[in-house]
C-alpha positions in Angstrom: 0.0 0.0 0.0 3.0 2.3 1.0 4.5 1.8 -2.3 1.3 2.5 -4.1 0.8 5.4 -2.2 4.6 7.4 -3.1 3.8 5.5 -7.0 0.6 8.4 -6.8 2.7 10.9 -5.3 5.8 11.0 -7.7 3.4 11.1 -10.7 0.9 14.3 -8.9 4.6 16.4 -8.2 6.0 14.6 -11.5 2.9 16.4 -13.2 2.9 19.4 -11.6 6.4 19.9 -12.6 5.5 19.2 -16.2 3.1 21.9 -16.5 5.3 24.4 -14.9 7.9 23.8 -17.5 6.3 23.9 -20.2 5.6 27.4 -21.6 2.2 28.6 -23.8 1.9 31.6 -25.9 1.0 32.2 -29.5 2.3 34.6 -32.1 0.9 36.0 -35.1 3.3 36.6 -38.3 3.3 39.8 -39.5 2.0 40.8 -43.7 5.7 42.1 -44.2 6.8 38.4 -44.4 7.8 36.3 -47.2 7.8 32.8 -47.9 9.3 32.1 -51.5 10.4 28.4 -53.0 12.6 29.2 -55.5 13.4 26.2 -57.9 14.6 26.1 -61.5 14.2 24.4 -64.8 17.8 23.3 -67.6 16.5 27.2 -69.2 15.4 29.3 -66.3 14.5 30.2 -63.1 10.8 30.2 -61.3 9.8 32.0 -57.8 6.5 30.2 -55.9 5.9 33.3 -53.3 3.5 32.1 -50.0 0.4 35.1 -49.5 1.6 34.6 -46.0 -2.0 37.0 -45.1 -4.2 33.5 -45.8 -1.9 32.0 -42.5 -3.7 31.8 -39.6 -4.1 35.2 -37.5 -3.1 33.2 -34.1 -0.4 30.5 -33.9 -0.2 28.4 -30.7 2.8 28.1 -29.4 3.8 25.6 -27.0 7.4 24.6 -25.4 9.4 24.0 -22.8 13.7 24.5 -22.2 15.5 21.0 -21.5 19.0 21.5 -20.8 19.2 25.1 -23.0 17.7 23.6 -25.7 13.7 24.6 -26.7 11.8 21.8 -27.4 8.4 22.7 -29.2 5.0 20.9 -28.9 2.5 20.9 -32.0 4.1 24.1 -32.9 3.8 25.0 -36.8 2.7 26.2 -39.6 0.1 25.0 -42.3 0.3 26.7 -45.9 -1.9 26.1 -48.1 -1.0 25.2 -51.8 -3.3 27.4 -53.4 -1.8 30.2 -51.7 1.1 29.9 -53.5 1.6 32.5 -56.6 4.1 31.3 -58.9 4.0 34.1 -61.6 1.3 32.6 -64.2 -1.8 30.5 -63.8 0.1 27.6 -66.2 2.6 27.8 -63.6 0.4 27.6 -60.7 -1.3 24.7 -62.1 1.8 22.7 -62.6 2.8 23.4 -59.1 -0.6 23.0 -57.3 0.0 19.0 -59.4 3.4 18.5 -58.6 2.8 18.9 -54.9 -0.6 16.5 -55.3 -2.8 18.9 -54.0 -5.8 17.1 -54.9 -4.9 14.9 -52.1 -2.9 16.9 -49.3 -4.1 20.4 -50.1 -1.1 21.5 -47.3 2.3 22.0 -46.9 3.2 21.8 -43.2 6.1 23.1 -41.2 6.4 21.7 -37.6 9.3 23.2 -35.1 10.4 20.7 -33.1 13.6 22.5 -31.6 16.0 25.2 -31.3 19.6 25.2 -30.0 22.2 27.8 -29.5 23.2 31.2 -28.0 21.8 34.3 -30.1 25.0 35.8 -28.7 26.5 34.4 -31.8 25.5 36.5 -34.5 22.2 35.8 -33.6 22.1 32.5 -35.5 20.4 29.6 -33.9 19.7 26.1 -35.3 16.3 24.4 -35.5 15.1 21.2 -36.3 11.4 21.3 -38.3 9.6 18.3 -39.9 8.0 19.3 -43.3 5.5 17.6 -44.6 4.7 17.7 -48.8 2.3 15.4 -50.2 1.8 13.3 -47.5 5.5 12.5 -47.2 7.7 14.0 -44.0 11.0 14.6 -43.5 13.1 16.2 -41.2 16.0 19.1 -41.4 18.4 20.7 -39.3 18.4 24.7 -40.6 20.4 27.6 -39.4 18.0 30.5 -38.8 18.8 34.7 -38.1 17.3 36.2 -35.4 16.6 39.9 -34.7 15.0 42.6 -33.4 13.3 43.3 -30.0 8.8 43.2 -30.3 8.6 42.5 -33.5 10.9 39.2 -34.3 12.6 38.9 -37.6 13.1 35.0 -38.4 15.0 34.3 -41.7 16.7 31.3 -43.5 17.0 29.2 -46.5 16.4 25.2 -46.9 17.6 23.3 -49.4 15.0 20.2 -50.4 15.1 17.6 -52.8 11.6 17.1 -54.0 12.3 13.5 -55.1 12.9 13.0 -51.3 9.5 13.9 -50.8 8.4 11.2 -53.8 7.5 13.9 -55.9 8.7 13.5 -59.6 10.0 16.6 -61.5 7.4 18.1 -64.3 8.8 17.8 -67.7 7.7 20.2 -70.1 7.2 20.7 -74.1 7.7 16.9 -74.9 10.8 16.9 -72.1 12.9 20.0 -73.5 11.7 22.0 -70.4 13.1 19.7 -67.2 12.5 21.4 -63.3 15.7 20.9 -61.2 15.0 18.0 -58.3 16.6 20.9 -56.1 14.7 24.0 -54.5 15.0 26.5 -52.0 12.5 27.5 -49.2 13.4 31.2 -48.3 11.9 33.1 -45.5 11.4 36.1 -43.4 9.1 35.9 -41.0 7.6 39.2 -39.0 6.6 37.4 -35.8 5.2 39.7 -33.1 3.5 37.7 -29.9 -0.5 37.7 -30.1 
């Protein structure tokens, strides 16, 4: 019974220590961000920019610090495919396929953590999940912080669609051939909501 008894005990302080860790806010990112995947073709270049006003108005953000590192829960961001402009609707089209859109309308970006000292030039590294077309994989990013209420969060991700089993559009009877590489930029306004 005794044992029972401190087994109850350790989980009640156990769980109170939990939720004093971990820390809730939510932030709201700013119209003065950009989101661009920039990718290219074997005879040009091609910009997909995010309308980063269809995000949502309130992000939930929910962490806690283990050992100086942030660890995020169910923290991130859901953009939608058809928000994406990529300069013509022939373009737009071939994208909105290429990503299967039909199927997983969404392109998500989950933060799982952060590490480092902003002492440092203010560079930090996180680790997100993205998930494209139904297909996640994780990446290890450095990202540029600044500024004091208003946040400015910037970086550039290299991705191989192919990793993400998407296979690269081929265009006028295969003259026209997209690179398997992109780049996600942004930079992200984040104020706290």
């Amino acid at each position: 019974m005794k044992k029972i008894l401190l087994f109850f005990l350790m989980l009640i302080v156990l769980g109170f220590t939990y939720i004093e860790t971990v820390k809730e806010t939510a932030v709201h990112i700013t119209p003065e961000s950009s989101l661009i995947i920039k990718g290219k073709t074997n005879i040009n270049k091609f910009d997909c920019e995010f309308d980063v006003q269809n995000l949502e108005s309130r992000i939930p953000v929910l962490f806690e610090l283990l050992d100086g590192i942030m660890v995020f829960k169910e923290t991130q961001l859901v953009l939608n495919n058809s928000c994406f402009d990529c300069g013509n609707r022939g373009m737009n089209k071939d994208f909105y396929n290429l990503l299967n859109s039909d199927e997983h309308p969404n392109i998500t970006l989950k933060l799982k953590k952060i590490e480092g000292h902003l002492s440092k030039n203010n560079i930090v590294h996180a680790n997100i999940d993205i998930a494209i077309a139904g297909i996640v994989n994780s990446y290890d990013l450095p990202l540029k912080f600044e500024g004091d209420k208003t946040m400015n969060v910037s970086g550039v991700l290299d991705v191989n669609i192919c990793d993400f089993n998407l296979e690269p559009p081929k265009k006028a009877l295969g003259l026209i051939v997209v690179d398997d590489w992109i780049q996600i930029h942004f930079q992200l306004k984040i104020q706290e909501h």
